[in-house]
KOLBA-817830 format. One record per residue (C-alpha): residue in three letters; x negated, y negated, z negated; residue number from 1; chain. Coordinates in Angstrom, 1 decimal. Layout:
BEGIN
SITE/ala/X/Y/Z/NUM/A .
...
END
This chain:
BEGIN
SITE/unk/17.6/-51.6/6.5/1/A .
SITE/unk/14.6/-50.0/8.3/2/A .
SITE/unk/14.3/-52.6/10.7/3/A .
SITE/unk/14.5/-55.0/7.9/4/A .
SITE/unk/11.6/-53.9/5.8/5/A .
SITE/unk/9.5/-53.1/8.8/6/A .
SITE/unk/10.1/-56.7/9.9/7/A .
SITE/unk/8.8/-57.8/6.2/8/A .
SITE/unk/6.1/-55.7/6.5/9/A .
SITE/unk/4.6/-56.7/9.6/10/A .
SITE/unk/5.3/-60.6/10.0/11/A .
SITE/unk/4.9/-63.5/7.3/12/A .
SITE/unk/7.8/-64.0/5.8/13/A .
SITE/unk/10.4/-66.5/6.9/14/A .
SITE/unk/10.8/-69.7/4.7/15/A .
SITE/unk/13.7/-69.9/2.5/16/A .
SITE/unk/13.7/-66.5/1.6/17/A .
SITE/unk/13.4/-65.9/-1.8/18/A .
SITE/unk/12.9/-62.9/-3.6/19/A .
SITE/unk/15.4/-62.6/-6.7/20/A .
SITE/unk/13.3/-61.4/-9.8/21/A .
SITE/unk/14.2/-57.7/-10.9/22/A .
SITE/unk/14.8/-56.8/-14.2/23/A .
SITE/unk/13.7/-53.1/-13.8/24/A .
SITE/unk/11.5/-52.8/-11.0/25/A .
SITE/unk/11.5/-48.9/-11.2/26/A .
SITE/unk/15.6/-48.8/-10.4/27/A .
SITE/unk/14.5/-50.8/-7.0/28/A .
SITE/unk/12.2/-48.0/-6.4/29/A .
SITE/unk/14.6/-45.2/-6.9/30/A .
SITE/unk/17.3/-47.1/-4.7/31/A .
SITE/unk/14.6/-48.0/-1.9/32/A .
SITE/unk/13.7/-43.9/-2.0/33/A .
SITE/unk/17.3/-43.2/-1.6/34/A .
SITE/unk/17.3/-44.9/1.9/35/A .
SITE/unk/14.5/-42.4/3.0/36/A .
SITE/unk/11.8/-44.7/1.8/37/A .
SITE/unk/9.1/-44.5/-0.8/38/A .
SITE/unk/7.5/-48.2/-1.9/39/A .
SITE/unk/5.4/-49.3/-4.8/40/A .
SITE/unk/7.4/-50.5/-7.7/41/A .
SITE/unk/6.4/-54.0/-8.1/42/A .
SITE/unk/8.7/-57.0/-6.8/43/A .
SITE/unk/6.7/-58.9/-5.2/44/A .
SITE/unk/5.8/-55.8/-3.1/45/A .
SITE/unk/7.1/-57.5/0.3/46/A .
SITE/unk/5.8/-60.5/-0.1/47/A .
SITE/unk/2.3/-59.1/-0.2/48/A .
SITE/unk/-0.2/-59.6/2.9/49/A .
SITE/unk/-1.7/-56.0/2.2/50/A .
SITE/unk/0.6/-54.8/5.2/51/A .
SITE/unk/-1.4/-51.6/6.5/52/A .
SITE/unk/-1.2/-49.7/3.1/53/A .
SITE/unk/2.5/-50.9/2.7/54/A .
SITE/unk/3.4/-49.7/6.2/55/A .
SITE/unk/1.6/-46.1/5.9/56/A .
SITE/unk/3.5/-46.4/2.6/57/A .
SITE/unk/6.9/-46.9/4.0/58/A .
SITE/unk/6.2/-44.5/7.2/59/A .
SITE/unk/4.9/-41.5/5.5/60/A .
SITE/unk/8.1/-41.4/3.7/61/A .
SITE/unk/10.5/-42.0/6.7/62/A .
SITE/unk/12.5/-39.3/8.5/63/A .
SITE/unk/11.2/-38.1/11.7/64/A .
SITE/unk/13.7/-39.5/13.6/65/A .
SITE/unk/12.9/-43.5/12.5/66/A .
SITE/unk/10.9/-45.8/14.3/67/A .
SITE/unk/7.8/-47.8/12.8/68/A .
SITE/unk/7.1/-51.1/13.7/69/A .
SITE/unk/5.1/-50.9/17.4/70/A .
SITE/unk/8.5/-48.7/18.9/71/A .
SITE/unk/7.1/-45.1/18.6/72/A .
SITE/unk/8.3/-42.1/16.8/73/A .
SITE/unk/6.5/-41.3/13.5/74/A .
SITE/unk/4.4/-38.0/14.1/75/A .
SITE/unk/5.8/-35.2/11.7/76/A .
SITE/unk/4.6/-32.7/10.7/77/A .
SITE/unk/4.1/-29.8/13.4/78/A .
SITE/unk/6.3/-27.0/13.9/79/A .
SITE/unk/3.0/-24.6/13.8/80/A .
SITE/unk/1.6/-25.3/10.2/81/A .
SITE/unk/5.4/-25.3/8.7/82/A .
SITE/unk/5.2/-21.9/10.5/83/A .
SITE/unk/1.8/-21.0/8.9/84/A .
SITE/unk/3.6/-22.3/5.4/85/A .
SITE/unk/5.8/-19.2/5.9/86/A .
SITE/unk/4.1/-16.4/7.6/87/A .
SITE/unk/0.8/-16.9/5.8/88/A .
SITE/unk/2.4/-15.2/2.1/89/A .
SITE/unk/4.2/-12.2/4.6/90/A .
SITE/unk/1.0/-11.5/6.2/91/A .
SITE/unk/-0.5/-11.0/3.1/92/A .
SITE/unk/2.2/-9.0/1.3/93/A .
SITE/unk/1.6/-7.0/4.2/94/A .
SITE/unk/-1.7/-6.4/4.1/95/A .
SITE/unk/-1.4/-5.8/0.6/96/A .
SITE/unk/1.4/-3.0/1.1/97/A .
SITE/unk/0.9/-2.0/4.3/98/A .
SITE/unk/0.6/1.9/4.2/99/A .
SITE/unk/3.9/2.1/2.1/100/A .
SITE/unk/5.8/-0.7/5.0/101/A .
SITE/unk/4.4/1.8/7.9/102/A .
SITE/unk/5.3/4.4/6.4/103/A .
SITE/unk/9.3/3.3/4.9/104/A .
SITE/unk/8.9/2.3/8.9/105/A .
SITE/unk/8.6/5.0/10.2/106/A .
SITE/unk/11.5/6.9/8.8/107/A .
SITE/unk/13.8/3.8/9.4/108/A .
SITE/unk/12.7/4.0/13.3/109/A .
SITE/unk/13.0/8.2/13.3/110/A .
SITE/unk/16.4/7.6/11.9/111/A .
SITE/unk/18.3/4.5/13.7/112/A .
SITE/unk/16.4/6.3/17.4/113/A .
SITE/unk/15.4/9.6/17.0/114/A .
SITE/unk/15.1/10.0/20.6/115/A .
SITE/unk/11.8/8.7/20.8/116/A .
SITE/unk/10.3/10.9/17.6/117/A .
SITE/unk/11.4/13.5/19.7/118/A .
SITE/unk/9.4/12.7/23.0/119/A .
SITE/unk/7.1/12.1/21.0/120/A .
SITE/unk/7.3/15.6/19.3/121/A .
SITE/unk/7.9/17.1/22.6/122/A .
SITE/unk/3.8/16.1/23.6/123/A .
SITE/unk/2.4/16.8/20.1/124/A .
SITE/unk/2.0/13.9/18.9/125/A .
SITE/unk/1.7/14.5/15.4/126/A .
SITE/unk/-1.2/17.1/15.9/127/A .
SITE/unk/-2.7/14.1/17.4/128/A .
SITE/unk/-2.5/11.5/14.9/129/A .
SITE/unk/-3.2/14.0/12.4/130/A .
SITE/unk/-6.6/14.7/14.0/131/A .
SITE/unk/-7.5/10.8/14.4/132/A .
SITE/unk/-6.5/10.5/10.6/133/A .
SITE/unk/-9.3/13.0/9.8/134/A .
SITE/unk/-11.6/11.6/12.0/135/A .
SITE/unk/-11.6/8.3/10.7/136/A .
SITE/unk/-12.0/9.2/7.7/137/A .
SITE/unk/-15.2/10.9/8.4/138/A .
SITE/unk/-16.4/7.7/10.1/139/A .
SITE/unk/-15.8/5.7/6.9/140/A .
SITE/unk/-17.3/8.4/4.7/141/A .
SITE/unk/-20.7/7.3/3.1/142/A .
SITE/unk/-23.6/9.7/2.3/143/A .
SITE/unk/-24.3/7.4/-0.5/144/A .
SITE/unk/-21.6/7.0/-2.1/145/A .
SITE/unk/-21.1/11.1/-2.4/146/A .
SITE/unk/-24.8/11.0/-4.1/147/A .
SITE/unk/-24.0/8.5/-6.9/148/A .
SITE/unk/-21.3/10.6/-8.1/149/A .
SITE/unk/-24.0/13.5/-8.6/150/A .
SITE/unk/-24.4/11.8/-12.2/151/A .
SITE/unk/-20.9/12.6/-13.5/152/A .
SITE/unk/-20.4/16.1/-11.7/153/A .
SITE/unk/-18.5/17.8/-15.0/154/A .
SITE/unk/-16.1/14.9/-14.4/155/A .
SITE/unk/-16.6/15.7/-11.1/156/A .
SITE/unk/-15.7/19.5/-11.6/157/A .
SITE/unk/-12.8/19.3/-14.1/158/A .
SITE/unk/-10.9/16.9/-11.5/159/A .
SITE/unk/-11.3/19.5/-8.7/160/A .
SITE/unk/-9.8/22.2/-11.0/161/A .
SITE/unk/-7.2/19.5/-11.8/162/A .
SITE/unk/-6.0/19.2/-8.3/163/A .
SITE/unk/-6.3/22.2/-6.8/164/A .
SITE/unk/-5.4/24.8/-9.8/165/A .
SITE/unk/-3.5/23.1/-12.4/166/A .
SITE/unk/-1.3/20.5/-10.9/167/A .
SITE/unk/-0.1/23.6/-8.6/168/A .
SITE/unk/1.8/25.4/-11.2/169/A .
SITE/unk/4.2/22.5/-11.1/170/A .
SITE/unk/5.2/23.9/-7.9/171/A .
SITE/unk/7.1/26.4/-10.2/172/A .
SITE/unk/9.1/24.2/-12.3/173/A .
SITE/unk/10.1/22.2/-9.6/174/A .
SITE/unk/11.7/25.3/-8.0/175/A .
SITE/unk/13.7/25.9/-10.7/176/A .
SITE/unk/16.3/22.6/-10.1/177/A .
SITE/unk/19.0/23.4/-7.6/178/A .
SITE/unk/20.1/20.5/-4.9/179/A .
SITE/unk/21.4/20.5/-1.5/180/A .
SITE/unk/19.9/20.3/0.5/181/A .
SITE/unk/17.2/22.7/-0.9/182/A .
SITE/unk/14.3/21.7/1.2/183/A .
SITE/unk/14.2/19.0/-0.8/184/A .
SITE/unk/13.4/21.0/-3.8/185/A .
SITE/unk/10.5/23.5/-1.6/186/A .
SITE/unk/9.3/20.1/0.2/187/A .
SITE/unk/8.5/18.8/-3.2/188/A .
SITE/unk/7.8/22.2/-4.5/189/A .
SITE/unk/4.7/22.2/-1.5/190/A .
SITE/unk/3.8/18.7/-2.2/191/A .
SITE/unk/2.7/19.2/-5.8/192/A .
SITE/unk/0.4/22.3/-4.4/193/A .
SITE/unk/-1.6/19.4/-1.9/194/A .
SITE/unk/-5.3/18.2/-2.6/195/A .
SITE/unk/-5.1/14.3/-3.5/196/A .
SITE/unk/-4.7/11.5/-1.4/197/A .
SITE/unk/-7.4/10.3/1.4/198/A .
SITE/unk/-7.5/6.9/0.2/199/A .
SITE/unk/-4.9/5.3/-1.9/200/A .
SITE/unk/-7.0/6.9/-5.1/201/A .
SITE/unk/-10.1/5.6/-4.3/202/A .
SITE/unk/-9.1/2.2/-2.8/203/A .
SITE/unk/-7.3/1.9/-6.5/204/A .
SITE/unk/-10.3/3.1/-8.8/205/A .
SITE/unk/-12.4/0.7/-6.8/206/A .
SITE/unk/-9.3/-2.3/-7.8/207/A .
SITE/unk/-9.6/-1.0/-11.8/208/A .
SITE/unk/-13.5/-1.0/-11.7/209/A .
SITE/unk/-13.4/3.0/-12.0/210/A .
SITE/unk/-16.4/5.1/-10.9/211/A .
SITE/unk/-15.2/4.9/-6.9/212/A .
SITE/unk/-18.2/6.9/-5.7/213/A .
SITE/unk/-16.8/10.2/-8.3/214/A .
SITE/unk/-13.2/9.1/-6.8/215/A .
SITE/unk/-14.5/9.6/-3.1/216/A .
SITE/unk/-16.7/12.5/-3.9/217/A .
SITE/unk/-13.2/15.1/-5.3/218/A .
SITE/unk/-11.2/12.9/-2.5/219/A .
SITE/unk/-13.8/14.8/-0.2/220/A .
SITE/unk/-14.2/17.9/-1.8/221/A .
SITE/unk/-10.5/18.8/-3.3/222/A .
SITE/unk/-9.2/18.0/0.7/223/A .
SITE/unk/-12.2/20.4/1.9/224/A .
SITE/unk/-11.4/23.2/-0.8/225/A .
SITE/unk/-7.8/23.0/-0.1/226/A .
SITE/unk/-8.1/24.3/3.5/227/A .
SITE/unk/-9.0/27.5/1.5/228/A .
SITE/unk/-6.5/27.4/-1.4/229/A .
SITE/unk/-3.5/25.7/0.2/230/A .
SITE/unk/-2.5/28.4/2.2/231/A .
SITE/unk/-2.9/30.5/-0.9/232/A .
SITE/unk/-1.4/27.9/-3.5/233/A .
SITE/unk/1.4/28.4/-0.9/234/A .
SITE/unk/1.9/32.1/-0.9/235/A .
SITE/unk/1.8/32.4/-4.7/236/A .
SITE/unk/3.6/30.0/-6.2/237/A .
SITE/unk/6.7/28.8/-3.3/238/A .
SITE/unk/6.5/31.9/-0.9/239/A .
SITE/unk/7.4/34.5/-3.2/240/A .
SITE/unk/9.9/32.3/-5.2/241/A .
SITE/unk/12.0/31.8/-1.7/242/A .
SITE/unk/10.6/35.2/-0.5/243/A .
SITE/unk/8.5/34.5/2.7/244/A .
SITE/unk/5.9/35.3/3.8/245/A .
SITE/unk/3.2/32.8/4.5/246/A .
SITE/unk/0.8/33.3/7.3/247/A .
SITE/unk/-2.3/32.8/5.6/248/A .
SITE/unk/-5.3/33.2/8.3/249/A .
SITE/unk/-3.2/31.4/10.4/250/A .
SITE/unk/-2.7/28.4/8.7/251/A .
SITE/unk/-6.3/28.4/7.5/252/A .
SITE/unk/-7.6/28.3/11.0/253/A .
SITE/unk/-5.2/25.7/11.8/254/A .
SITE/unk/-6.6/23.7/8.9/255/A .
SITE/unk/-9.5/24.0/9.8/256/A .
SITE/unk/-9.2/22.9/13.0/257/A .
SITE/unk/-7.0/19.8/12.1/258/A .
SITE/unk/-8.6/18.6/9.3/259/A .
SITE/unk/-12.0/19.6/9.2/260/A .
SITE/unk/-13.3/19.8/12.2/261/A .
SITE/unk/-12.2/15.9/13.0/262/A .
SITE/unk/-13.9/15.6/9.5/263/A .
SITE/unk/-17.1/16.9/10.3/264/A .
SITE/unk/-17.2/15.3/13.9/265/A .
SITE/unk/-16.4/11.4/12.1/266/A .
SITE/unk/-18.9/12.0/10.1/267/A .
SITE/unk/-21.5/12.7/12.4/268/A .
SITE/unk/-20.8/10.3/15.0/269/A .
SITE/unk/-21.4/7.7/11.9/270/A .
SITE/unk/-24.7/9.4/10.7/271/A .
SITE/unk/-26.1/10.0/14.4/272/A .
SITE/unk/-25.1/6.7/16.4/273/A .
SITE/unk/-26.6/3.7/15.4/274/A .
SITE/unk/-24.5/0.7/14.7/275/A .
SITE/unk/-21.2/3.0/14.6/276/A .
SITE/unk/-21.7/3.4/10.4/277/A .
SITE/unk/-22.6/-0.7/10.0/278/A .
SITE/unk/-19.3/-1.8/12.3/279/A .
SITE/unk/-16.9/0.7/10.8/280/A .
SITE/unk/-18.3/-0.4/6.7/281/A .
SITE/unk/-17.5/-4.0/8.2/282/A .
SITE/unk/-14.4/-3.5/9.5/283/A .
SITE/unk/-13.1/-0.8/7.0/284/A .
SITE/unk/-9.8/-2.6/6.2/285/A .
SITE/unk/-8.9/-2.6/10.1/286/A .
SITE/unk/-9.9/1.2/10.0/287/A .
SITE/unk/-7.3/2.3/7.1/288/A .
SITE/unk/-4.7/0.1/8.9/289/A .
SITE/unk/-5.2/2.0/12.0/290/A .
SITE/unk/-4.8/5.3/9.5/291/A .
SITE/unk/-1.6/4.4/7.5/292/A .
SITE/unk/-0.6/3.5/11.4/293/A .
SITE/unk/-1.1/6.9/12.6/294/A .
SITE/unk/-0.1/8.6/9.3/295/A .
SITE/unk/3.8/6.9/9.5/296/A .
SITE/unk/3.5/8.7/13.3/297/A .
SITE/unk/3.7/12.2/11.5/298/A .
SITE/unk/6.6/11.6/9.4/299/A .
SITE/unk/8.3/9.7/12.3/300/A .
SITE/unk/7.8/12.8/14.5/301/A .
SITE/unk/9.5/14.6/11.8/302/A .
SITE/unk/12.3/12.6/10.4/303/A .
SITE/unk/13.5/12.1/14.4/304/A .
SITE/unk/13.4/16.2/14.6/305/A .
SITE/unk/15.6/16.6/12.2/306/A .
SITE/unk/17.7/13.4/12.0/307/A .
SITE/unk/20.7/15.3/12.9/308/A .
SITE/unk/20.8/17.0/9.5/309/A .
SITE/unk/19.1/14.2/7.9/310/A .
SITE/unk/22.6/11.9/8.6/311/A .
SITE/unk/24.4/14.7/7.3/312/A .
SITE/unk/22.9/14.5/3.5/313/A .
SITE/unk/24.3/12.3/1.5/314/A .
SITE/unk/22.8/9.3/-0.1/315/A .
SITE/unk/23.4/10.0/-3.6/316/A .
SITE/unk/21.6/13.5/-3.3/317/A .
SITE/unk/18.5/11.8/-1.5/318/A .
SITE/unk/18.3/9.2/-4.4/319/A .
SITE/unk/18.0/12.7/-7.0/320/A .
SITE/unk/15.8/14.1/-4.7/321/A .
SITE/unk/13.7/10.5/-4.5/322/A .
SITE/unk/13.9/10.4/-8.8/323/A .
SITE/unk/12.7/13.9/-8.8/324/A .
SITE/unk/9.4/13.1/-6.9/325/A .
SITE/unk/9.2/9.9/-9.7/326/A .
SITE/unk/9.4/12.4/-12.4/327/A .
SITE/unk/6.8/14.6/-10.6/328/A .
SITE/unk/4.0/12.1/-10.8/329/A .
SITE/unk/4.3/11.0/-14.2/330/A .
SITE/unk/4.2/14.2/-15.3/331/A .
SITE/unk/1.2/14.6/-13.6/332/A .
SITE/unk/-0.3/11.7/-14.7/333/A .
SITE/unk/0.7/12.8/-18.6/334/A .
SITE/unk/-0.7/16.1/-18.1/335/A .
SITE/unk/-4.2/14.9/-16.5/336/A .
SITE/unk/-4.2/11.8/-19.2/337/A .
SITE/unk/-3.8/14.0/-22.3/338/A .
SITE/unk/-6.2/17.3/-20.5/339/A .
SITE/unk/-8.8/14.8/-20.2/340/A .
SITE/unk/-8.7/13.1/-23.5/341/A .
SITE/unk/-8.5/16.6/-24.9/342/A .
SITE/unk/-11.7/17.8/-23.4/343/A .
SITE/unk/-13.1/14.4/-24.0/344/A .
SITE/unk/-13.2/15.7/-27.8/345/A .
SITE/unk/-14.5/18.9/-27.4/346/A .
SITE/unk/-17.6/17.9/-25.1/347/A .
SITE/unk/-18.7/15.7/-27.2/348/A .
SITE/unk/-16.4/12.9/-28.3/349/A .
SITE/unk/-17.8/9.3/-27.6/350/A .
SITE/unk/-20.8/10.5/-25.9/351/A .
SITE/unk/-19.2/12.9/-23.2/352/A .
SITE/unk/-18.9/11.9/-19.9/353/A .
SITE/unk/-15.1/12.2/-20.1/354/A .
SITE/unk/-15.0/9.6/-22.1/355/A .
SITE/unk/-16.8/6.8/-20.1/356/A .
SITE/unk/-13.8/4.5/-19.0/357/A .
SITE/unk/-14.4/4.1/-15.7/358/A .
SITE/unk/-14.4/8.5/-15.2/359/A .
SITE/unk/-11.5/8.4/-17.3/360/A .
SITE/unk/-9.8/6.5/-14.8/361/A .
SITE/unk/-11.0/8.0/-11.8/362/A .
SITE/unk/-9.7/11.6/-12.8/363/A .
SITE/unk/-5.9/10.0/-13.8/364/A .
SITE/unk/-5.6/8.1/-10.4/365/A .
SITE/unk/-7.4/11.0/-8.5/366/A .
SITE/unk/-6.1/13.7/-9.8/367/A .
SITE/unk/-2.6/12.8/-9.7/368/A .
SITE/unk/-2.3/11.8/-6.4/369/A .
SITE/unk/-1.0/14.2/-3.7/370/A .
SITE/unk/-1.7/14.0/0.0/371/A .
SITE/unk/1.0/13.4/2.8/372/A .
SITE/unk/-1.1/14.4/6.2/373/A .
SITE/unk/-2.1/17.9/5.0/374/A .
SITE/unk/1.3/18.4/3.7/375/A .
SITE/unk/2.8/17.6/6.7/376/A .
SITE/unk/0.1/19.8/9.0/377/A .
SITE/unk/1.4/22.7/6.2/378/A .
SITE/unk/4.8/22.3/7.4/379/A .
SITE/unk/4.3/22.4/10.8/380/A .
SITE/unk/2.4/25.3/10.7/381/A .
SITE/unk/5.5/27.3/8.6/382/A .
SITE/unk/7.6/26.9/11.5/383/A .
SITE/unk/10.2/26.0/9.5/384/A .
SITE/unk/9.6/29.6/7.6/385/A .
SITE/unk/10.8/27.4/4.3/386/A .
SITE/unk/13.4/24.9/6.2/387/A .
SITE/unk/13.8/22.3/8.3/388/A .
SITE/unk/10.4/20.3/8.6/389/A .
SITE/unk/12.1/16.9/8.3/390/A .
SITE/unk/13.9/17.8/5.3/391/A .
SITE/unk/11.1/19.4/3.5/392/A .
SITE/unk/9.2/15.9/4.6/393/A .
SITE/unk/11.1/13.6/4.3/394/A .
SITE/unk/11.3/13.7/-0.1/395/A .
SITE/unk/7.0/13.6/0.0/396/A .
SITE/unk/7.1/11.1/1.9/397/A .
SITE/unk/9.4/9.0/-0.6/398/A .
SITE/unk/7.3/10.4/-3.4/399/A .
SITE/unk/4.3/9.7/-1.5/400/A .
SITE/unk/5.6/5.6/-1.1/401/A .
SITE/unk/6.6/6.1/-5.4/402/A .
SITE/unk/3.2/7.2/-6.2/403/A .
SITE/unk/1.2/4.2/-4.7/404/A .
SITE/unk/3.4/2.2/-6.4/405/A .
SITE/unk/3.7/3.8/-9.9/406/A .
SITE/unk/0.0/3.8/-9.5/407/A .
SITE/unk/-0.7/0.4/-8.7/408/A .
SITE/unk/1.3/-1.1/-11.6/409/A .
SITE/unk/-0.9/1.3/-13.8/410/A .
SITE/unk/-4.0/-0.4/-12.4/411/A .
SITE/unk/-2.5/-3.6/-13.2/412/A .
SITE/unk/-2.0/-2.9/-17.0/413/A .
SITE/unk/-5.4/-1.6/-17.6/414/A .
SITE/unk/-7.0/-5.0/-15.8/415/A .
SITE/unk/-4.8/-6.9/-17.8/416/A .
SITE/unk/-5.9/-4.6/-21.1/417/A .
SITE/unk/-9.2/-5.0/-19.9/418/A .
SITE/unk/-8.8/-8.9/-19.6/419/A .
SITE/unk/-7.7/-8.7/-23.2/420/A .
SITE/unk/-10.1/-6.7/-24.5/421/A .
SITE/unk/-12.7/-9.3/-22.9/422/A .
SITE/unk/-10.7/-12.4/-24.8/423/A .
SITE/unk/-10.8/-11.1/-28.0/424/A .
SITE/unk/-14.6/-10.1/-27.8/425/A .
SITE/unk/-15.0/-13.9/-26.9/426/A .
SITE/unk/-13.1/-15.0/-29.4/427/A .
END
């Protein structure tokens, strides 16, 4: 058949051969595409003398392994954009999701070979990576943006009390459920008593339109103010409820040394060197790929410490522990939703600077949030005074993942309320 209609295609047809008339010339085209080949529907299609655009016709539509009318194979398509088809959509998923992929990672890898966690644990790694997540952070940290949020400092101020003096006193009802392991219970216990997240609560109030520079400004100040009131938040409110003793000065200096002293020296090396502040703002996504990379080290370093006892609890209780640390950040966001529409009304209503959308938003997503490296610097400094470090981890980091997520589909229903909003004012 293909040699057939390639021979019609490319020589004058023979004399004598007649074309019979077709009632339906669409039915001809179906049965000609059956046979691998895609022609125009009239019937006198053969006997045309337009032969290049009838041949690119029929070839296009032929397998790969036919043969057009010189001998040669028909080119396909190549292997490497069919491979770009495919790989193109994963790349971007995981770009788009990349710190909660490092990090789900990085606690598959501590658990299926824990023997490289533990090398790895053996040369203090995780003091390490914890120090290079600090000091990137200072390198992406713009004196700019921290001066805009000047305008909306009560905002400003009632977050900071939000994070590091309310949202601690969860610590307490979270104490009070019973599981086994309880680690899990203390782990998320510390975790609500953590200043907010580094970046996932700015980079979403920049995706909802919120007012990113107040985000970054109580990012920066509730992680600098928690070196003083973790260790405290600590001794009052999980310490006494398990009955131990925190070492205060200890951890504080460690803290300090961890966190903001890497900090400080980011920071400077982007203010003092010239070019470093312009390359790091241009390649800023690279730079919080690099963190979420050495961030999933921490927990890594952790969950192959204690893998042993990790294999030993069982899945259902991990899935409580998991809808625990769910339950834990809607409350917060409740709580912080309703406080700040409450003293939206009493400073002044419309007019207040709660009440300004895009602060609104910034105090929910900030101020909700919870932070995984200072957590984790926390628990290594205990000792395992409260438990086993990879157990007490290993629920924040799952409620760490949760909170991203929970997060990110609230920013999408505002953009699509906001979208909305915007149609009907059209309309």
């Amino acid at each position: 058949m293909a040699g057939t209609l390639q021979t019609l295609a490319f020589r004058p047809p023979v004399v004598g051969i007649t074309v019979p008339r077709l009632r339906n010339p669409f039915l001809s085209v179906i049965h000609i595409h059956m046979h691998g080949y895609s022609v125009t529907s009239s019937p006198n299609l053969l006997l045309r003398r337009n032969f290049p655009s009838t041949s690119r016709t029929i070839r296009a539509s032929e397998r790969s392994d036919q043969v057009n009318g010189n001998g040669n194979l028909h080119a396909r398509i190549p292997d490497s954009v069919l491979l770009l088809t495919w790989v193109k959509p994963i790349l971007s998923f995981v770009g788009s999701n990349f710190l909660p992929l490092a990090l789900v990672s990085a606690v598959s890898v501590g658990l299926a070979n824990p023997r490289l966690g533990c090398l790895a644990h053996k040369y203090s790694l995780s003091k390490f990576s914890t120090f290079g997540i600090f000091f990137i952070s200072g390198l992406m940290l713009r004196s700019g943006d921290v001066g805009a949020a000047v305008q909306a400092w009560p905002a400003g101020i009632f977050g900071l009390g939000l994070i590091l003096l309310f949202t601690p006193f969860f610590s307490r009802l979270v104490l009070q459920l019973k599981l086994v392991p309880q680690e899990f219970v203390t782990g998320l216990a510390i975790f609500s008593c953590m200043p907010t997240t580094l970046s996932s609560g700015v980079a979403l109030t920049q995706l909802v339109g919120g007012n990113s520079p107040l985000a970054l400004a109580m990012t920066v100040v509730s992680n600098l103010l928690g070196i003083l009131i973790v260790p405290f938040s600590i001794s009052k409110f999980i310490a006494d409820g398990v009955g131990v003793r925190i070492p205060t000065e200890q951890l504080l200096r460690s803290l300090i040394t961890t966190l903001l002293i890497p900090l400080i020296l980011g920071k400077v090396f982007r203010d003092f060197f010239s070019g470093v502040g312009e390359y790091v703002d241009q390649n800023r996504k690279h730079f919080s790929m690099i963190s979420a990379i050495l961030l999933s080290l921490v927990p890594w370093v952790q969950v192959s410490i204690s893998s042993p006892l990790l294999l030993m609890v069982k899945p259902a209780v991990f899935l409580v522990a998991i809808g625990m640390g769910i339950l834990l950040h809607l409350i917060l966001l409740a709580f912080n939703s309703l406080a700040i529409h409450g003293i939206s009304a009493i400073s002044g209503g419309g007019k207040s600077v709660f009440s300004k959308k895009e602060n609104a938003r910034a105090l929910v997503l900030v101020a909700s949030q919870k932070t995984l490296p200072v957590l984790v610097t926390v628990v290594e400094q205990l000792g395992g005074a409260l438990g086993e470090s990879g157990l007490l981890v290993l629920p924040c980091v799952a409620a760490h993942i949760n909170q991203i997520i929970i997060d990110s589909f609230l920013v999408n229903f505002w953009l699509h309320k906001d979208r909305s909003s915007n149609m009907d004012k059209e309309a």
